[in-house]
N, C-alpha and C positions, 0 to 999 in steps of 0.2 A: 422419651428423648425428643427433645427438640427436632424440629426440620430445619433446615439452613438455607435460605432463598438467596441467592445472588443476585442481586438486579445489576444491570450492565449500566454504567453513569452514562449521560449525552457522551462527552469525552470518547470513551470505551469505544459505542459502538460506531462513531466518524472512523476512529482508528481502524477499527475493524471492519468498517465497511471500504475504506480508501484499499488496506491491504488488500483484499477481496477483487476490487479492479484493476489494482497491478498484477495481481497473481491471472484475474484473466486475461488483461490484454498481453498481460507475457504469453501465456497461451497461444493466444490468437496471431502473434509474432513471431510464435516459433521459436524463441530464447527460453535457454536459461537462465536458473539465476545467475549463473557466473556469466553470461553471454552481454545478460542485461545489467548486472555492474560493469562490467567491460566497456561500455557503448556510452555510461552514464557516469563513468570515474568515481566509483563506490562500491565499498568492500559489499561483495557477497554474501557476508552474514547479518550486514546492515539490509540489504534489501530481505531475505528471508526475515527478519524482525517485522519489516514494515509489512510483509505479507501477512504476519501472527496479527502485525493490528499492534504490537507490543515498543513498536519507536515511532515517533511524531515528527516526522519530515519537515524542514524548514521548506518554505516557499523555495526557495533556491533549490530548494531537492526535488521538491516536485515539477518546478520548470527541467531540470534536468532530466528526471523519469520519463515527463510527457515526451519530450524531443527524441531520447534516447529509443524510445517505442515507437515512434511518429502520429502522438494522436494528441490534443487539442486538450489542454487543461483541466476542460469541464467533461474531459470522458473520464480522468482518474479521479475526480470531484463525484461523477451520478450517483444519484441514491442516497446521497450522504443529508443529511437532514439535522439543523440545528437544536 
């Protein structure tokens, strides 16, 4: 039997590393998800997506998240590697 290797595309792991930042500075804010769609005018299971890494934020959503957290664009951006 075959082995089945999934490699994560560029794409993938931006998404999944953006999530990864929201879900910590949510952390580090003290919010929930519902706390942090509240703050940022977006459903709660739209933000759990983007923490999976599984929905691709328009710039408008990410200016929204940052604000809504109070941190500076290029903190939900770190890491993220083209």
């Amino acid at each position: 039997m075959l082995a089945v290797v999934r490699i994560m595309s560029s794409r993938q792991r931006s998404l999944t590393c953006f999530g990864q930042n929201v879900r910590k500075l949510r952390g580090v804010s003290g919010f929930t998800q519902e706390r942090l769609a509240d703050k940022a005018d977006l459903d709660p299971t739209y933000i759990s997506g983007i923490e999976r890494g599984v929905r691709n934020p328009t710039l408008l959503i990410i200016v929204r998240l940052a604000k809504a957290l109070g941190v500076p664009l290029s903190e939900l951006c770190k890491d993220i590697r083209p």
